[in-house]
N, C-alpha and C positions, 0 to 999 in steps of 0.2 A: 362126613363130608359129602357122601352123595347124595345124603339129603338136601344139603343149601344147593348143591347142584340142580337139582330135583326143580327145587322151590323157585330159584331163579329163572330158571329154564321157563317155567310154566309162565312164571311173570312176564320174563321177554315174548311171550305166545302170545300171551290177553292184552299185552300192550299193544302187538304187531295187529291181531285183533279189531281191535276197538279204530288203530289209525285206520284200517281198512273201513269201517262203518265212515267216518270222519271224510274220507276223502270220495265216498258215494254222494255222501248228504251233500256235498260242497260240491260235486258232479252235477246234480240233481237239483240244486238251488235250495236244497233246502238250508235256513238261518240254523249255524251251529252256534250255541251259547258259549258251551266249554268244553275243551278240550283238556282231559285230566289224566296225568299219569300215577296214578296210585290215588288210595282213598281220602277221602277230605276228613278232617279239615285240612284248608289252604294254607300252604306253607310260604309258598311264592308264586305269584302270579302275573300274567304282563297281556295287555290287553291289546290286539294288533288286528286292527278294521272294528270285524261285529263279535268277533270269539276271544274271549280270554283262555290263555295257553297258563297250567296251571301245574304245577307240583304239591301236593299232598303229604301228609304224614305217613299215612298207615298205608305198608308198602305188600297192599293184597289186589294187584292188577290196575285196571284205568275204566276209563267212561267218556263218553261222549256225550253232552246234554245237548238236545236237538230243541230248537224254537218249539211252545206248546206243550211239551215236557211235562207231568206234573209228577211232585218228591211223590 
């Protein structure tokens, strides 16, 4: 048990994380592509302005993909 504790915990951190990067870039002007919570592939996704806000399968943290970007 205090492992999924453990794991969850960490996931709420790199999520909280990543929204922090997200809401600089979007400070900052810089074009965010996607905003993702957990690992792709794309699960669900909803596209609102210039960033599509996405849910993932493989639930190992989040990302931000910033205009320029390369995989």
């Amino acid at each position: 048990m205090i492992i999924l504790i453990a794991f969850f915990s960490l996931i709420g951190l790199i999520i909280i994380h990543e929204f922090g990067h997200f809401i600089l870039a979007k400070r900052f002007g810089v074009k965010v592509e996607e905003f993702g919570i957990f690992l792709p592939p794309r699960l669900i996704g909803k596209k609102i302005g210039e960033t599509i806000y996405s849910l993932n399968l493989l639930p190992f943290g989040a990302f931000v993909k910033l205009y320029g970007e390369v995989d």
